[in-house]
C-alpha positions as CSV (number, residue, x, y, z in Angstrom):
1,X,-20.1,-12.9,-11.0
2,X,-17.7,-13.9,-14.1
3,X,-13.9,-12.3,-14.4
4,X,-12.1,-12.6,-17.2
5,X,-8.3,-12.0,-16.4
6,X,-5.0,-12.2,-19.0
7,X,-1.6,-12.1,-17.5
8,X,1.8,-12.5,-19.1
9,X,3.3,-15.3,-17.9
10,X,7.1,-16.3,-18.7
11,X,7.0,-13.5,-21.6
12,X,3.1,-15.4,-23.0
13,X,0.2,-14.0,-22.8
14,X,-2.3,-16.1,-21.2
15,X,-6.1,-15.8,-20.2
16,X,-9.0,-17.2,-18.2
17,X,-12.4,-16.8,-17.3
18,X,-14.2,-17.6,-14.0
19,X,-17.1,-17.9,-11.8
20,X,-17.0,-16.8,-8.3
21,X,-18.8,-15.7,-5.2
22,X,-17.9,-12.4,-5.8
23,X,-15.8,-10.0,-8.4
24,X,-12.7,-10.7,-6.3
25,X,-13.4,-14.1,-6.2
26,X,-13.9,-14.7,-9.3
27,X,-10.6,-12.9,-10.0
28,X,-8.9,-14.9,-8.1
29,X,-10.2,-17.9,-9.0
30,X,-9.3,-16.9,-12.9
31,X,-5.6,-16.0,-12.2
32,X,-5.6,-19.6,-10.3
33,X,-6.7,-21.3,-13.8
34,X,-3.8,-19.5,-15.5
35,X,-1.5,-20.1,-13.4
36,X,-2.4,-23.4,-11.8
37,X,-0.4,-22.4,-8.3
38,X,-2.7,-24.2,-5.7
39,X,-2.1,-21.5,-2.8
40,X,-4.6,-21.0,-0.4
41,X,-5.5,-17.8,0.7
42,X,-5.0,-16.9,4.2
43,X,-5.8,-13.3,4.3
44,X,-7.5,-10.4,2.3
45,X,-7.7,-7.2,3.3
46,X,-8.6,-3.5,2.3
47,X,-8.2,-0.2,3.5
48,X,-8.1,3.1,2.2
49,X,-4.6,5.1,1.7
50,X,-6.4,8.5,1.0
51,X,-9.9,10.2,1.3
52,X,-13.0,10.6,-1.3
53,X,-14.9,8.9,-3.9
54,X,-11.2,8.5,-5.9
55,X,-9.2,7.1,-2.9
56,X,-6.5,5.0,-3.5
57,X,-6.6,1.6,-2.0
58,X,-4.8,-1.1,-0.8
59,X,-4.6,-4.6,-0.9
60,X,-3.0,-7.4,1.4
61,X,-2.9,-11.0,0.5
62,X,-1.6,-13.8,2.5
63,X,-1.2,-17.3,0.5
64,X,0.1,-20.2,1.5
65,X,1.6,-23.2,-1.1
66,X,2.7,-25.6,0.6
67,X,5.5,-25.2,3.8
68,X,5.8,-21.0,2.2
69,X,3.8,-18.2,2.9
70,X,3.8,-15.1,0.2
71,X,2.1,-11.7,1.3
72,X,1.6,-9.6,-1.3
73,X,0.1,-6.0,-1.8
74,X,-1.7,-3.9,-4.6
75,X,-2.8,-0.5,-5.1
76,X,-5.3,1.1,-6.8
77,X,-8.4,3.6,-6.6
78,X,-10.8,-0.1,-8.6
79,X,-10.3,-2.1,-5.3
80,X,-10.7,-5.3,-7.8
81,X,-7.9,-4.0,-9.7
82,X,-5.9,-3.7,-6.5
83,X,-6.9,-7.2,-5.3
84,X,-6.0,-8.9,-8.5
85,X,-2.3,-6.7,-8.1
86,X,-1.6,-8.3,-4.2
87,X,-2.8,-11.4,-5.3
88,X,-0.3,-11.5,-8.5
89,X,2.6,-9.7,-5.7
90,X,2.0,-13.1,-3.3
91,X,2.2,-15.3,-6.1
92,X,5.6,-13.8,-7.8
93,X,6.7,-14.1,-4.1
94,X,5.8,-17.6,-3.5
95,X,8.0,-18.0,-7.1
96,X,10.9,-16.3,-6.2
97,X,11.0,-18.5,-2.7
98,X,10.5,-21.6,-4.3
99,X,12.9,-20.6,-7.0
100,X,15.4,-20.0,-4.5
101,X,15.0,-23.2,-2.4
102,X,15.4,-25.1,-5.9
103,X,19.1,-23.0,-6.1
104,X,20.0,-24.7,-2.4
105,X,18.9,-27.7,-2.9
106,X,20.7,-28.2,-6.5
107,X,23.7,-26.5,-5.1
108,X,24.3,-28.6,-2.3
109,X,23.6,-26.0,0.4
C-alpha cells in the first residue's frame, strides 16, 4: 500500500508519499520522510473506546529517538486516521523533550 500524508510543520505545509507493508505503515513511514525524526517505534496498539460499526478508536504509540521515549495517542472512528494522530502526539512529545533538554543544557542547569 501507498499513503500520501501533508502535515504543517513549523507553520509550512509539507507532504510525502510512501510505500509500506501496510496502510499504517505506509503512514508512518510518509510522516517519517517529512519529518526526518529517526524514532523507532516500540509499540502500536488499538482498541476500541465504544461499540458498532462507527466505534471510536484508539491509538497508542511508543517511539524511541535516541536516550527519549515519546508515547503518544490518537482517536478516531478511521483507525489509520487515529494511528497517523498517536504517531504525530509521540513525535510532538519527543520535540518538546528534546526542546527542553536543549533549555538546560544552554542554561547551564
Amino acid at each position: 500500500p501507498t499513503a500520501t500524508i501533508t502535515l504543517e510543520v513549523g507553520g509550512e505545509s509539507r507532504g510525502a508519499t510512501a510505500e509500506g507493508d501496510g496502510v499504517v505503515d505506509a503512514c508512518f513511514k510518509a510522516v517519517e520522510a517529512i519529518v526526518a525524526s529517526s524514532s523507532k517505534l516500540l509499540l502500536y496498539s488499538v482498541k476500541n473506546l465504544t461499540a458498532g460499526t462507527d466505534s471510536q478508536g484508539e491509538v497508542s504509540v511508543r517511539l524511541q529517538q535516541n536516550d527519549r521515549i515519546g508515547n503518544g495517542v490518537g482517536f478516531d472512528t478511521d483507525i489509520v486516521i487515529a494511528s497517523v494522530k498517536a504517531y504525530v502526539n509521540a513525535l510532538n512529545k519527543l520535540k518538546t523533550q528534546g526542546d527542553r533538554l536543549s533549555q538546560k543544557r544552554g542554561s547551564g542547569v
